[in-house]
N, C-alpha and C positions, 0 to 999 in steps of 0.2 A: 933492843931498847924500844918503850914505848907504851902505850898502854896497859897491854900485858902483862909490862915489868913492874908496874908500879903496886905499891900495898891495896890492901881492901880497904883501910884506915885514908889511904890518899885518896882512894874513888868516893868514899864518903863525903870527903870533906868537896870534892867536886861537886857532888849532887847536892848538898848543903849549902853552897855557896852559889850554885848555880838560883835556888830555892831564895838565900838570902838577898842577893839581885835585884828577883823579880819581887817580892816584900816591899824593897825598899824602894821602887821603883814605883810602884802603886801605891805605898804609902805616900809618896811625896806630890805626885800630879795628883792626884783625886782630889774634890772638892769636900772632904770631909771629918777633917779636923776639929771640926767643932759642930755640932748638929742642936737644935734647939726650936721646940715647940713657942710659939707665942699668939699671944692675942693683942692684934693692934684694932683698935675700936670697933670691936665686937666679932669681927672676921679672925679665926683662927692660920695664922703663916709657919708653915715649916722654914727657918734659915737654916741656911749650912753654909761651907766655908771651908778653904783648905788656904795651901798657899799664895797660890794662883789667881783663884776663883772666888768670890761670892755670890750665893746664892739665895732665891726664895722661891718659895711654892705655897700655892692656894690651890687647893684641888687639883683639876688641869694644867693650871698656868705656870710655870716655871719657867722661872729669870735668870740669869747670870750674867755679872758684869766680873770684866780681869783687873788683878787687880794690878797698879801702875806701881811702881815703886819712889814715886811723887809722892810724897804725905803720907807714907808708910812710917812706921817707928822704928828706929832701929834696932831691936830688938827683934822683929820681924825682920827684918834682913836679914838678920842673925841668923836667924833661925832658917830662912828660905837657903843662904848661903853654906852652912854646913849641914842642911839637907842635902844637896846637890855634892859639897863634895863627899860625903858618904855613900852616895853610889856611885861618883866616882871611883872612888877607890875598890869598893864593891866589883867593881866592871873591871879594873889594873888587874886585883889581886884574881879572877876571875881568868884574864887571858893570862898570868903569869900561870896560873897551875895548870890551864889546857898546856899552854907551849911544854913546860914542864913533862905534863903527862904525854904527849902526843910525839913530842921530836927533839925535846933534852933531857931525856929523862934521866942522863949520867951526871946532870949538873943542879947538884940537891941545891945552889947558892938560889937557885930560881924561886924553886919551891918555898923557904925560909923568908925570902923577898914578901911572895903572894901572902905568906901567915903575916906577918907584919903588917900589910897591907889593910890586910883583914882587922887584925885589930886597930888601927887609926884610922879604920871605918865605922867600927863599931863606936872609938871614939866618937867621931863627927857625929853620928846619931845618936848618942847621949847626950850629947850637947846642944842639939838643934831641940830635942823633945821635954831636955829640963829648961830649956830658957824658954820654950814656948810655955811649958807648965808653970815655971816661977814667974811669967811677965806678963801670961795674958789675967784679962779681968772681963766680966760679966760673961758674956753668953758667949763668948772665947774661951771660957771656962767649961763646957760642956763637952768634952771633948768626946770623939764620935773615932770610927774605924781606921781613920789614915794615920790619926797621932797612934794609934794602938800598932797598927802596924810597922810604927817606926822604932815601937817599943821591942817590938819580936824582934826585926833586923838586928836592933842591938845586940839581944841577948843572943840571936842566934849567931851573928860574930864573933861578941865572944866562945861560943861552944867550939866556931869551927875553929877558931884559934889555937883553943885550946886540944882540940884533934890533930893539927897541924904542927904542934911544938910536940907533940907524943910522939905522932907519927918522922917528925924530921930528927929527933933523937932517938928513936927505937924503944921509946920505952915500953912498950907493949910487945916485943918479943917480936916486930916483924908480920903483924896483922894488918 
């Protein structure tokens, strides 16, 4: 029992998961959610923006203030909140398939737990990235690398999900 024992289909979904993680993990701390060119009285400002952070830059100078969750909308909570618990569960369903692969590998309840896990991850990230997209307005509208990368998390949970319900019923023959 152990590594060894498990399918190609299961180590996949490790390396996929392990993948979808660190995605989600960069998608959500990064300042860049939203990125946007402007011109305030004649000097041209780079802003950018994630959940955290605001930011500006003028040539050299780059600002950043955090941001407080004092006079945030809540809809931005929303959305900071099941950012977080989507790599939460990213992380659960992550150490379920190690322990899984590593030292229960007799106990498929484990494995079936981390797919589930998986998908009401991917949930949570569907849901952090459409209420950003249906809530934000003007230059929070320009959305930039980190919202994109929370879009991949998604979709790549559901894939492993979906590798993970194959692989826990055999329907692929034991690959």
């Amino acid at each position: 029992m152990g590594f060894g024992d498990t399918s190609l289909l299961c180590k996949i979904v490790l390396v996929l998961l392990i993948f979808c993680f660190i995605i989600d993990l960069i998608g959500f701390a990064i300042p860049y959610w939203y990125s946007v060119d402007l011109t305030i009285s004649g000097v041209n400002v780079k802003s950018f923006g994630g959940l955290w952070d605001l930011c500006a830059e003028n040539g050299n100078i780059k600002t950043c203030a955090s941001l407080t969750n004092n006079g945030l909308a809540d809809w931005f909570r929303a959305v900071r909140a099941f950012s977080i618990l989507s790599w939460l569960f990213f992380l659960a369903a992550l150490v379920f398939v190690i322990v899984y692969m590593f030292f229960l590998s007799d106990k498929k309840m484990l494995y079936l737990v981390a797919v589930c896990l998986t998908f009401v991850g991917a949930l949570c990230a569907l849901i952090a990235f459409a209420v950003y997209a249906g809530e934000s307005s003007g230059v929070l509208k320009e959305y930039h690398a980190a919202f994109s990368l929370t879009i991949i998390s998604f979709i790549l949970g559901l894939i492993i999900g979906v590798f993970g319900i194959l692989d826990y019923f055999g329907c692929l023959g034991g690959i």
